[in-house]
LUMMARDREN-813339 format. One record per residue: x, y, z of N, C-alpha, C, O, CB in turn. Coordinates in steps of 0.001 Angstrom, whole numbers, plus 500000, padded with zeros to 6 digits. Glycine has a CB too. Example, Ala and Ser with C-alpha at 12.3 -4.5 7.8 and 13.67 -1.06 7.14 Angstrom:
513190494310507800512300495500507800513200496700507800514236496681508465511308495527509046/512850497750507080513670498940507140512900500030507870513409501138508039514084499402505725/
//
This chain:
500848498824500000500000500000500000500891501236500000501981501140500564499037500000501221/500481502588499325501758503486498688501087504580500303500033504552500938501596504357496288/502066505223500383502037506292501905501919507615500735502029507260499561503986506307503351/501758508728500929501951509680500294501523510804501763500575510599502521501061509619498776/502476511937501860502186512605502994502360514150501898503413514505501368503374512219504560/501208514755501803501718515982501552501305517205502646500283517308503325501269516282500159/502743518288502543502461519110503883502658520313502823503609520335502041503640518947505509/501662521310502879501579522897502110501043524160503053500387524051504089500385522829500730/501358525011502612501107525987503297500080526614502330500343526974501183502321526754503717/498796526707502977497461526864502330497175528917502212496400529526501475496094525827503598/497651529182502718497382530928503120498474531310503840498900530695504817495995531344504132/498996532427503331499747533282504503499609534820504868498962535513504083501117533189504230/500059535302505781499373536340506298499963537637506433501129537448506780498974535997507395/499732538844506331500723539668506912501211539653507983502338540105508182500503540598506907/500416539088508978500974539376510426501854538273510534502423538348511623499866539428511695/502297537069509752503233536051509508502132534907510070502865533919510119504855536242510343/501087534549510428500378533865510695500613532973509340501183533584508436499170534481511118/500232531540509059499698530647507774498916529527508417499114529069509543500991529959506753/497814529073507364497004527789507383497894527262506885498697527834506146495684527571506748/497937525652507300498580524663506716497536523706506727496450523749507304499841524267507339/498167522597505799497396521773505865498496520219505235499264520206504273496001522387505017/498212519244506067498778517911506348497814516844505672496694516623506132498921517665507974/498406516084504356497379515295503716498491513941503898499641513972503460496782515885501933/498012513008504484498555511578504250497495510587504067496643510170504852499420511100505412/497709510355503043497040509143502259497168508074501695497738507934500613496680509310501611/496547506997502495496997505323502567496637504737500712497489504269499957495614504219504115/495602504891500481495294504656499512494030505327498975493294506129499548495351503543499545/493961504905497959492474505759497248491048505001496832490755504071496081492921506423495703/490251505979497802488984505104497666487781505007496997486641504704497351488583505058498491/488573505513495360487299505983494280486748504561494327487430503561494548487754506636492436/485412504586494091484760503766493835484096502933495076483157502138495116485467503180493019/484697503286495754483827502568497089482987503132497921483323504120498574484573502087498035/481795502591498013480826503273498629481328504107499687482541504114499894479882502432499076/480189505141500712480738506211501557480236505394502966479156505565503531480041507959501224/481346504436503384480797503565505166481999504423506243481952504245507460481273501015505261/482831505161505731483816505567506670483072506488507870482046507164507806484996506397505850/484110506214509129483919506609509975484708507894510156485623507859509334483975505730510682/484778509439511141485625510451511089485993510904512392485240511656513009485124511435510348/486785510622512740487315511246514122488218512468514211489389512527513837488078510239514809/487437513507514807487814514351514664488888515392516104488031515894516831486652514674514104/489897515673516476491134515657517238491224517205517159491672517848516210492475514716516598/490505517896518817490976518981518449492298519668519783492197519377520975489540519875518166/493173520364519352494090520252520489494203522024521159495040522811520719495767519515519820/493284522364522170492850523804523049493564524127523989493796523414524966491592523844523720/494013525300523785494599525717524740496037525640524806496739525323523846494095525217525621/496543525991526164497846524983526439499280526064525743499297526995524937497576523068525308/500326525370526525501263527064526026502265526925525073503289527587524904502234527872527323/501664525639524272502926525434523230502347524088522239501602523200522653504655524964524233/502808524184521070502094523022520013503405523358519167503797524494518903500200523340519121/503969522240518818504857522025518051504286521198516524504098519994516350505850521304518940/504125522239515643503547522158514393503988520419513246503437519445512733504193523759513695/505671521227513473506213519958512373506398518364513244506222517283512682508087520494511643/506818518535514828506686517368515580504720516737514863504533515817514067506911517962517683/503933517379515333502675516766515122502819516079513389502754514883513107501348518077515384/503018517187512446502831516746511170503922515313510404503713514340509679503003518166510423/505126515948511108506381514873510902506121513285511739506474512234511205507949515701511655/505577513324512862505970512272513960504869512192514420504747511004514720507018512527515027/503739512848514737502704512252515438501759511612514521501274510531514855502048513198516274/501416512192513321500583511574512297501099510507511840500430509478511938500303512329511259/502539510448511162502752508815511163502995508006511851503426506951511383503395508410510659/502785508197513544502607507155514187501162506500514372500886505300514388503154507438515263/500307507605514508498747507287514457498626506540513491498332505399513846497769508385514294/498781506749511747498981506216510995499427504245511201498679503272511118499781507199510548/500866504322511471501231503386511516500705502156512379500715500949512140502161503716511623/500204502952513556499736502284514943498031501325514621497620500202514913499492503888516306/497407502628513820496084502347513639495851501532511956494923500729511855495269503901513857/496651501786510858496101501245509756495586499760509659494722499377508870496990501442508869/496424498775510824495812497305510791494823497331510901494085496442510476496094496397511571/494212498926511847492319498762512739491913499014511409491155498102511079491466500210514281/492092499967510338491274500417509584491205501817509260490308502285508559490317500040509980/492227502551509807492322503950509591493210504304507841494285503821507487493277504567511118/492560505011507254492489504901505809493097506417505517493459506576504351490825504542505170/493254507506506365493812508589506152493519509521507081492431509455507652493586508965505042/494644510777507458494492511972508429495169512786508106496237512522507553494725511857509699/494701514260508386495256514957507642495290515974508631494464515726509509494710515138506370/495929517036508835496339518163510219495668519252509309495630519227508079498410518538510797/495027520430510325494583521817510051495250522472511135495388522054512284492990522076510019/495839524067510397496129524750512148495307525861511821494909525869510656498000525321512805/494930526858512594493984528093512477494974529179512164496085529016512667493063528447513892/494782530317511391495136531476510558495352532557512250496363533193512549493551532004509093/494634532494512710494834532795514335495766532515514848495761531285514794494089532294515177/497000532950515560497885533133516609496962532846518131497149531982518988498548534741516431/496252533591518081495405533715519286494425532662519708494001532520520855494684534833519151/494052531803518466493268531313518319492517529919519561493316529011519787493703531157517141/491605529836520026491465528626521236491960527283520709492825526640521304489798528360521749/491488526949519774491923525645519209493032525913518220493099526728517300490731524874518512/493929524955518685495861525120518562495630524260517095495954524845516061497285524011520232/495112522974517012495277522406515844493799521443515397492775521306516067496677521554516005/494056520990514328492476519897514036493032518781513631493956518916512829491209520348512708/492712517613513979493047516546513313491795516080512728490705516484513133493730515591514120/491942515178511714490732514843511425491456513257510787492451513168510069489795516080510345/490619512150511302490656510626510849490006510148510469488870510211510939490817509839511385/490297509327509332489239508970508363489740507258508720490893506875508918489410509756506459/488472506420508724488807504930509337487758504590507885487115505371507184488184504358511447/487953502751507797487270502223507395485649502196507410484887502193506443487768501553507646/485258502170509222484108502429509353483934502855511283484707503093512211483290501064508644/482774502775511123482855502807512753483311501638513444484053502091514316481532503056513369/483289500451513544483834499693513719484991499449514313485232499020515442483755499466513063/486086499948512936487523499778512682488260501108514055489151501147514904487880500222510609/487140502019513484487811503588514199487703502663516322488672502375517024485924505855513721/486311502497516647486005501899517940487517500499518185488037500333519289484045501133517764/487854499861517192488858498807517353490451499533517571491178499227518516488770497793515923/490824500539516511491719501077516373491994502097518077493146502354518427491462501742514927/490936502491518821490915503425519981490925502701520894491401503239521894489912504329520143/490468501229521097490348500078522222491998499193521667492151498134522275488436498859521994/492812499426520940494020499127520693495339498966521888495345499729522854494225500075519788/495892498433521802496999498661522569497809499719522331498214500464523224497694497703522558/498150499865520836498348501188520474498165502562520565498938503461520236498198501168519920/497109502616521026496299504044521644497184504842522298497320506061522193495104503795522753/497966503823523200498343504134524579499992504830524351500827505569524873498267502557525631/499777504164523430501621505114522848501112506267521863501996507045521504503098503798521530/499723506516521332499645507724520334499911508771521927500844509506522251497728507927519142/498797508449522535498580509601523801499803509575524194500128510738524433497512509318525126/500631508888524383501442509124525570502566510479524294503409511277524703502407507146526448/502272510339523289503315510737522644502639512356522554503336513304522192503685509778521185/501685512456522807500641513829522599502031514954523263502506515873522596498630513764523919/502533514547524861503047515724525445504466515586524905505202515357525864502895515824527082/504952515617524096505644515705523459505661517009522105506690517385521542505612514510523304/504468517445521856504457518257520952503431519204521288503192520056520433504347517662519777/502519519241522779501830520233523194501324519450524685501325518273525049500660520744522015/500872520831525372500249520610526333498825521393526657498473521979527680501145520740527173/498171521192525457496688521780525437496207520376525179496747519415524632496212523091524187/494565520616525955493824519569526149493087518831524494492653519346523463492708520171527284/493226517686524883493409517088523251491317516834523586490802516734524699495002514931522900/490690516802522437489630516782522712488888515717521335488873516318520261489243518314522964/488359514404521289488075514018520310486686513530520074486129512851520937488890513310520112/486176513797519101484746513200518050484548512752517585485293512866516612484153513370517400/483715511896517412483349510647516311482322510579515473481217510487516006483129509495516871/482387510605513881480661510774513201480981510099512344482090509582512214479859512225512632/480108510007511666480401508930510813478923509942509560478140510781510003480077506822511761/478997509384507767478222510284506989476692509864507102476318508700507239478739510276505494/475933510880507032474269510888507560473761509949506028472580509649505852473318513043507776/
//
């Protein structure tokens, strides 16, 4: 299965602020119906977030940790805001609900979190939906 990680800088700002945005993608899922599940990772607050640690090292461990469960792609957002409450967005795309519930009851879990304070110490906050 091919990895492809692309990292761009989506907007930049006068005040030196930029959106970025973090695309890693396991494979491609034209043609297959829409059963995925989305977990969504938001990280508030807190007095420091280390941008390229998260994009470089935390996503491909989630990645690596979770693809046996079924996690199919994630991709990082940061806000155009300096100031902003929410530091970063993750967003996970799984096989289904299922896979995402298997991939979080993992043994693995326990090394994504532990690796969280390593690149911030704002409260990590996560969601689960899946398409209506």
């Amino acid at each position: 299965m091919a990895i492809a990680i692309i990292t761009a800088p989506r907007a930049k700002f006068e005040d030196g602020a930029a959106f970025y945005e973090c695309t890693i993608i396991l494979n491609k899922l034209e043609g297959r119906p829409m059963t995925s599940a989305t977990m969504i990772v938001t990280c508030s607050g807190g007095t420091y977030f280390d941008r390229d640690y998260y994009v470089d090292v935390h996503l491909p461990l989630a990645l690596a940790s979770w693809q046996k469960h079924g996690l199919e792609g994630a991709t990082a957002f940061f806000p155009r805001d300096a100031d902003a409450v929410d530091v970063s967005v993750g967003i996970y795309r799984f096989r289904n609900e299922s896979a995402l519930h298997a991939a979080l009851a993992s043994a693995e879990t326990d090394a994504i979190m532990n690796d969280v304070p390593r690149f911030t110490d704002a409260k990590v906050f996560r969601m689960i939906g899946a398409p209506l």
